[in-house]
Every structure is written in C-alpha cells, then in structure tokens.
C-alpha positions in Angstrom: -21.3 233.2 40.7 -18.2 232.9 41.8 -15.4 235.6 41.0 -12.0 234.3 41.0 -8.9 236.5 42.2 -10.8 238.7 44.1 -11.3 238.2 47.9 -14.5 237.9 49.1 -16.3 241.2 50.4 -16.1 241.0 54.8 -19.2 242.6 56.3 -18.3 244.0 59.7 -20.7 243.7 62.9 -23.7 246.0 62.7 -22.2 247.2 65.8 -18.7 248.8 64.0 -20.4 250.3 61.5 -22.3 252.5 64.2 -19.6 255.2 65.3 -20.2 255.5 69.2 -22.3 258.3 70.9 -19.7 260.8 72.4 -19.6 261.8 75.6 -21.8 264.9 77.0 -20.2 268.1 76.7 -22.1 269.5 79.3 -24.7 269.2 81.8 -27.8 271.8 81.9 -27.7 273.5 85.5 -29.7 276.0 87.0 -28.7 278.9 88.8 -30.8 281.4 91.4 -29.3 284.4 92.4 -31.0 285.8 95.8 -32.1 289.1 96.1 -31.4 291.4 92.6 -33.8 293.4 90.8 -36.2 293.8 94.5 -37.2 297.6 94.8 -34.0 299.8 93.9 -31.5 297.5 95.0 -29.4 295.3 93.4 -29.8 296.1 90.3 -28.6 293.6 87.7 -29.9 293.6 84.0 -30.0 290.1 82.6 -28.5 290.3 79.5 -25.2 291.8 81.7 -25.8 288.4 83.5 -26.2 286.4 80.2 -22.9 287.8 79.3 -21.1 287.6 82.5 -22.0 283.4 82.9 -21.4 283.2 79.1 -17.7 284.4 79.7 -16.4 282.5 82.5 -17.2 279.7 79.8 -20.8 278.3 80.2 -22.8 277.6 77.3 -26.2 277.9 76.0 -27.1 280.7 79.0 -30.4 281.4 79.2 -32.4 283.7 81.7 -36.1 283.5 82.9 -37.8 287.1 84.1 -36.1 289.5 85.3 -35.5 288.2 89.2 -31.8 286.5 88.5 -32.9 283.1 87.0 -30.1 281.3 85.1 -30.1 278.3 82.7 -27.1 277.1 81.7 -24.8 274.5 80.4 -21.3 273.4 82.6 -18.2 271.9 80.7 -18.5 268.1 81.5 -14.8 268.4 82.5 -15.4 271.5 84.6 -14.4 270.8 88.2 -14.7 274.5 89.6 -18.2 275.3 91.7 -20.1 277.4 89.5 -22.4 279.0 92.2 -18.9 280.8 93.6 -17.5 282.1 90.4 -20.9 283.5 89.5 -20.8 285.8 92.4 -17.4 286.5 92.7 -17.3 287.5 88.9 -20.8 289.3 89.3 -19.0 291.5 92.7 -16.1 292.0 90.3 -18.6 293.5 87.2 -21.2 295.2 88.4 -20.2 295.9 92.6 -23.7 294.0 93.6 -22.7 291.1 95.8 -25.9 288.5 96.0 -25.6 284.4 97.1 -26.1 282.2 93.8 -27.4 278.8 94.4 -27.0 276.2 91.9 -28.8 272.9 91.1 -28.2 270.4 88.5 -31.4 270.2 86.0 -32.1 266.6 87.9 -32.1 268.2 91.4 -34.4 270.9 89.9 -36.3 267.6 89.0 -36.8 265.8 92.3 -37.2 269.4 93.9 -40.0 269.6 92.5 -40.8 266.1 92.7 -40.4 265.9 96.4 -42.8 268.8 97.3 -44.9 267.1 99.8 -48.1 270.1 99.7 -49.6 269.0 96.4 -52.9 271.1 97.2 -50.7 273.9 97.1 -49.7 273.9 94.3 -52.9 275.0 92.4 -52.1 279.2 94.3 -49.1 279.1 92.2 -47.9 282.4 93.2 -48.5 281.8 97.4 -46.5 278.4 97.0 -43.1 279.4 97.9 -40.3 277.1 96.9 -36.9 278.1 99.4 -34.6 276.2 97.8 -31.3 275.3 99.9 -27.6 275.8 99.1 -26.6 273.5 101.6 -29.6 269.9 102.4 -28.4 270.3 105.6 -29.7 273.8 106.8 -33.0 271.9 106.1 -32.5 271.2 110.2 -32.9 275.4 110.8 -36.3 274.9 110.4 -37.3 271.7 112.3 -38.5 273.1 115.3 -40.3 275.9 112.8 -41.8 273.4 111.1 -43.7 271.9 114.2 -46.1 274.7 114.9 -48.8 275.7 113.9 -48.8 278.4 111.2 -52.7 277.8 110.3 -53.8 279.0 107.3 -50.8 278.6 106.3 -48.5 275.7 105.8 -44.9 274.8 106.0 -43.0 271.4 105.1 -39.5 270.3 104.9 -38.2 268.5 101.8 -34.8 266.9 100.9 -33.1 269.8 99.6 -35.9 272.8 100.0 -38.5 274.0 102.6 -41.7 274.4 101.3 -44.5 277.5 102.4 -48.2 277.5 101.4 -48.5 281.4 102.0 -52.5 281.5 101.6 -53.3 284.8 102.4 -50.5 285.9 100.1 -46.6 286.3 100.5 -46.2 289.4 102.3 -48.8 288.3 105.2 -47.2 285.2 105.9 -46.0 284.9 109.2 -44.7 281.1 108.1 -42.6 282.4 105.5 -41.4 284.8 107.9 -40.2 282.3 110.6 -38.7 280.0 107.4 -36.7 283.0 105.7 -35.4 284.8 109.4 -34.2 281.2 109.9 -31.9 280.1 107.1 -30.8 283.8 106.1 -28.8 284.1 102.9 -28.5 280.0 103.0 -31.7 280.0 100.5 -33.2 281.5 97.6 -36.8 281.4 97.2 -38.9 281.4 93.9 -42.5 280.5 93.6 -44.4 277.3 92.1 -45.0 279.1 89.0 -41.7 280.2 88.9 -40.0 276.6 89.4 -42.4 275.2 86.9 -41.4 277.4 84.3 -37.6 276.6 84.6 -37.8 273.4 84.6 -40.0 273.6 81.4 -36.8 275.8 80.2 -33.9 273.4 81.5 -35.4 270.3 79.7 -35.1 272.1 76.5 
C-alpha cells in the first residue's frame, strides 16, 4: 500500500552500510639482542627490557626466555629504525651495549621458510639459526660454506646462515668458522628457539 506524502524509504549499497576496515596500527616485529644474559656478562632482566621498548613507544612487548628475545608491535607511521634506538636507549639505561637485530614477523616467516637443512631440524637444540642484520654479509661465509665441516653441516640462506652442529654447539668447529666470520653482524638462536617466536609473533 501506498503511503502518500511520505518519500519512499532509499536503501543504500550493502557496501555503505559496511564502515571500512581501518588501517593497521602497527606491524608485529621481532627483535634479538646478541649476547645478554651469557655467563656474568651482560646482564639484562627482561622485564627492564619490556619496559625500556614499551617507552620509546612500541606496543604489545613481549619477551621469550631470558636470552634477549623481543616481540613487539611498531607504529604503522613510525619511520625511525627500531634495531638502533633499542641499543642506544638500552647503552643509555642499563650501561650494557649489545647489537639488536630486527625482523618484520614475515621475514621471521620466510627465515624459517628458507632453511634449506630440513633433517636438521628434528636436534632442535644443535640447529643453529645465525640470523643476519645485513642479507649481504651472507657472502662472509661463501668460501666457509664450501668445505667440508662433516658431521656437521653448514648452508647459506637469503637472510641467515644455517649450522647443523651434531655433536652439539660448543664442539662445532662449523659454527666456529660461521660466527668468527660475520662477528657482531649476526645473532644466533636455535630451531627451537625460532619456532617458538614465531608461534609468539602470529599471536
């Protein structure tokens, strides 16, 4: 029936009655700091480092163990580099000056992705993941790479060099050569290790 004087009711496009997704406040990165909490040295507790990343305005910081493992959200707008105002802040606050590398959650993705010794990975703990602050040092390690390290293994990925340690970690001669090679250029952390922050980061 038909209702005179009053206009008839528009309906609007399914799509306008949908507000639009905003944009991502942040990104979820990952950050490894290289060398705290070994032995005596270095000493930093994490909750210190929670708060220290939390205040130079990162969100949602999270920590994994006690070895300097950092998960954390950067402003979408933020153009600084995160990696140097994490150790410049941590020298400022606690005195203990240590190389932070950071990844993006996806790079922590096709890190992992790219790791060409799958058989290693079922000795978690002697697959060692040396994760590169700059792709390029990956060339360090090229003539390293070529010998023969037997039992153990070494392979070069896109953005980390990769050491099957069998006889454990502190008998490998490979991860020796690897570590004396690229110096403070690279942070390693093991397979379990990886694993477990980039269960953490894809929360």
């Amino acid at each position: 029936m038909e209702v005179r004087g009053v206009a008839p009711e528009r309906r609007q496009p399914a799509s306008a009655t949908i507000p639009p997704m905003p944009p991502a406040q942040s990104s979820v990165h990952v950050g490894l700091l290289r060398g705290i909490n070994v032995g005596t040295a270095k000493r930093v507790a994490m909750a210190d480092l929670r708060a220290l990343v939390e205040e130079l305005g990162y969100g949602d910081v999270r920590t994994l163990l006690n070895s300097g493992n950092l998960v954390f959200g950067v402003p979408a707008k933020s153009k600084s580099d995160p990696a140097a105002r994490i150790e410049k802040a941590l020298l400022l606050r606690t005195g203990v000056s240590a190389r932070v590398t950071v990844l993006s959650a996806r790079e922590l993705e096709r890190v992992i992705a790219d790791n060409p010794l799958r058989a290693a990975e079922a000795e978690a703990s002697r697959f060692l993941v040396n994760v590169l602050r700059e792709p390029a040092d990956r060339k360090l390690v090229a003539a390293i790479a070529k010998q023969d390290w037997a039992p153990d293994s070494i392979a070069i990925g896109p953005r980390a060099i990769y050491v099957h340690c069998v006889k454990g970690v502190l008998e490998s001669k490979a991860l020796a050569a690897v570590q004396r090679a690229l110096g403070d250029g690279a942070t390693a952390r093991n397979w379990a290790t990886m694993l477990k922050l980039q269960a953490l980061a894809a929360r």
